[in-house]
C-alpha positions in Angstrom: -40.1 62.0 182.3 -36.3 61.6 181.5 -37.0 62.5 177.6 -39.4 65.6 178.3 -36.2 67.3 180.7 -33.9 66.6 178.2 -36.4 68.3 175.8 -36.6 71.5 177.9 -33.1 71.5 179.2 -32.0 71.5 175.3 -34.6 73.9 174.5 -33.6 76.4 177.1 -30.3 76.9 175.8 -31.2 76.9 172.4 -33.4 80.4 173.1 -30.7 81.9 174.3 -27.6 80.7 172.4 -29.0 80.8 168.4 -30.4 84.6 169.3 -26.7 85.8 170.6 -25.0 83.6 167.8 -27.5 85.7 165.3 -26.3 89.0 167.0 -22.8 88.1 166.6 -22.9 87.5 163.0 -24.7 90.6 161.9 -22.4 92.8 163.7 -19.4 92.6 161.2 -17.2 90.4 163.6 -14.2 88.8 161.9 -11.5 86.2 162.8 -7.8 87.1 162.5 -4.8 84.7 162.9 -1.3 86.0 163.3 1.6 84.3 161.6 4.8 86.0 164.1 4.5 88.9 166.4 1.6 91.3 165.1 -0.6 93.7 167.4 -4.4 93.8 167.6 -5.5 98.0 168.9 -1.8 98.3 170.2 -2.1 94.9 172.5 0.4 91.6 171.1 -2.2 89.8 169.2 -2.3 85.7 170.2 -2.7 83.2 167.2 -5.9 84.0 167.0 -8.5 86.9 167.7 -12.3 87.9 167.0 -12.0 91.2 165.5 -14.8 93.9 165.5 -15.6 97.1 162.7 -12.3 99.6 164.2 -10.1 97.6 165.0 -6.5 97.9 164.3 -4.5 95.7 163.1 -0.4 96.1 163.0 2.1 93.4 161.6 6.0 94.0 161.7 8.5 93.4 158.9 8.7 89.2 160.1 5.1 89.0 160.2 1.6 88.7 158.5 -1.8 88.3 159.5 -5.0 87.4 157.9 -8.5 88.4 158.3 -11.7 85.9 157.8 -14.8 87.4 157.3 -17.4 86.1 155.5 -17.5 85.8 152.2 -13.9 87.4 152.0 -10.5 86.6 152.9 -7.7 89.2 153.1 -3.9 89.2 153.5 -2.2 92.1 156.1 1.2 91.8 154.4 4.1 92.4 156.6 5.0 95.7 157.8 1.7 97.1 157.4 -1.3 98.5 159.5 -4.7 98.4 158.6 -8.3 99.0 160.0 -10.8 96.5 159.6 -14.6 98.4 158.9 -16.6 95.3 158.6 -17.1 94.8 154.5 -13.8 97.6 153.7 -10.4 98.1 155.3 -8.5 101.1 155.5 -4.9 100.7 154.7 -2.6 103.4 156.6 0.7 101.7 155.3 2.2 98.5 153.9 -0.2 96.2 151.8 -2.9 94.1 151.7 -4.2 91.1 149.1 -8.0 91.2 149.1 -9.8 87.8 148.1 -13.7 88.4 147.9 -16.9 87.8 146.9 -18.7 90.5 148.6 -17.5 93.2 147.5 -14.9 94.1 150.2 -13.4 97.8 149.2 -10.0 98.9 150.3 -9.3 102.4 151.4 -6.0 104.0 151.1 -5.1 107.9 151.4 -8.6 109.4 149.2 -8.1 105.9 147.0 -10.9 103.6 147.6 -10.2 100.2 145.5 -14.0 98.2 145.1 -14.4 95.0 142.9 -17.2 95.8 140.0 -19.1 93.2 140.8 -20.4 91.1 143.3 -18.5 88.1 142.3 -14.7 86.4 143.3 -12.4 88.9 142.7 -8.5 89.2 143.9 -6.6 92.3 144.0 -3.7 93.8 145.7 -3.4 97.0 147.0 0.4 98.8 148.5 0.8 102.2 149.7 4.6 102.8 150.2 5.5 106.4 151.3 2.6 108.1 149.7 3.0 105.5 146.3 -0.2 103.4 145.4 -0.1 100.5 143.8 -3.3 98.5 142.8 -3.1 95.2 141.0 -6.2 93.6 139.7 -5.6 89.6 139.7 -8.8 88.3 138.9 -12.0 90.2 138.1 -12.6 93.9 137.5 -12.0 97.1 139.7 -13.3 100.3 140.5 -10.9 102.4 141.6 -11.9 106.1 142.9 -9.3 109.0 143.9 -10.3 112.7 143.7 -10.0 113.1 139.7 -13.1 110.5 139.4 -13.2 106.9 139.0 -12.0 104.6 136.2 -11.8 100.8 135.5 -9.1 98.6 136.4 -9.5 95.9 134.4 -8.1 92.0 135.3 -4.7 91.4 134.8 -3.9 95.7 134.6 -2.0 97.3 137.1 -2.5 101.4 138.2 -0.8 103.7 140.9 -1.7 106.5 142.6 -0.3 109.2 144.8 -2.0 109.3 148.1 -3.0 112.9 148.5 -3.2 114.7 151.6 -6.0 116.4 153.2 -6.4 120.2 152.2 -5.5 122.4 155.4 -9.4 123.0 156.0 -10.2 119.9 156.2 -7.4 119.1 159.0 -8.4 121.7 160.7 -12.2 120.6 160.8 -10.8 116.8 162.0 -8.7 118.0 165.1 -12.1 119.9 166.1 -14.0 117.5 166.0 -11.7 115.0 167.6 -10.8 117.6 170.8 -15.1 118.0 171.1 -14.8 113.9 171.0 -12.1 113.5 173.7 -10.9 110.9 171.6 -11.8 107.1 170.3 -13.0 104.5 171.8 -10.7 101.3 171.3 -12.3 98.8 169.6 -13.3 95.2 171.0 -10.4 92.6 171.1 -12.3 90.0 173.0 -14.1 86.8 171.4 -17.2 86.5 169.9 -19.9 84.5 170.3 -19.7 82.1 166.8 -15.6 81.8 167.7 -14.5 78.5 167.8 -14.2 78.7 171.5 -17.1 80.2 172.2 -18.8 77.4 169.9 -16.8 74.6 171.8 -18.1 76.2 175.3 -21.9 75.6 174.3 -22.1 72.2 172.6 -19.7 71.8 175.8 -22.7 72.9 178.3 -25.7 70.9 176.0 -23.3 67.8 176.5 -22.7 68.1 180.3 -26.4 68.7 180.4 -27.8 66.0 178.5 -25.3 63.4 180.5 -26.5 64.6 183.8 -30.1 64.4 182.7 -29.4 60.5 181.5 -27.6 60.0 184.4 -29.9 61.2 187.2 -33.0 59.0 185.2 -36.3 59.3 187.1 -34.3 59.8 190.9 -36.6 62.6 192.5 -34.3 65.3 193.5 -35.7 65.1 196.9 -37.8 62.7 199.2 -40.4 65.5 199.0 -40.6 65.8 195.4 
């Protein structure tokens, strides 16, 4: 009797925490850990934070922050702000150092920065008032502005000058944000394959089983 509640106790828990777990990893979640004082959607961001596609991620000029996803690992260097967009980033200012093997693509100005193929590649991208500089360290780039798209090749360096939208175009963006009333903040809570939220449910299944072993083959009541 003891082994076959233990069995349904365990199993009860498993349908409902591998499902969420699934969820949370295709949704583009991400871990970020701040070295000094860095903000996370305009909030002081604590040592560590799941972050979510749209979030914003600001580091000051005696701090950096770095951003685990999988399959890539990438650098906020300090003094910089950056959006994370789940398999890209879109760097307003500062820089970034990009370590992937997915493909992660940087966007800077109308610069987008892609590895050419699917395997470990490092590069470094700066945008320093309007000045791009892309640095391929290992493996080969794609880099795309408005004049087309060339090669970088590993080991080369390029820049850029970030080019600013044509009047039109702002124009189209403000209308569309005024019909939007604005964004929605993104998500700075955790999520559910954090390391906290991990230790919470092999927490529970411990507390569980001990009970279970515990209480043995005691009826729960004289009537049962």
């Amino acid at each position: 009797m003891r082994t076959a509640l233990l069995q349904k106790v365990l199993s009860c828990i498993m349908v409902v925490v591998v499902p969420a777990a699934l969820f949370a990893a295709d949704s583009g979640a991400a871990m970020l850990y701040s070295n000094g004082t860095a903000r996370l959607n305009g909030s002081a961001l604590p040592r560590s934070s799941a972050i979510f596609p749209g979030d914003l991620v600001q580091t000051t000029a005696d701090s950096v922050a770095k951003i685990n996803a999988v399959g890539s690992s990438l650098m906020v260097l300090s003094d910089s702000m950056v959006q994370f967009e789940g398999n890209a980033v879109k760097l307003e200012h500062g820089g970034v150092a990009v370590s992937t093997s997915k493909a992660m693509a940087t966007r800077t100005g109308q610069v987008t920065v892609t590895p050419s193929a699917s395997v470990w590649t490092q590069f470094d991208v700066k945008n320093v008032d309007g000045q791009i500089q892309i640095t391929a360290e290992k493996g080969d780039l794609t880099v795309s502005d408005g004049a087309g798209t060339t090669t970088l090749a590993q080991g080369e360096q390029t820049t850029r000058e970030q080019s600013e939208p044509a009047p039109r175009e702002k124009s189209e963006k403000n209308k569309k944000r005024k019909r939007a009333g604005g964004a929605i903040p993104g998500a700075s809570g955790g999520v559910l394959d954090s390391p906290l939220a991990i230790g919470i449910g092999v927490g529970a299944v411990a507390g569980l089983a001990t009970w279970v072993l515990i209480e043995g083959d005691e009826p729960v009541s004289p009537k049962q």
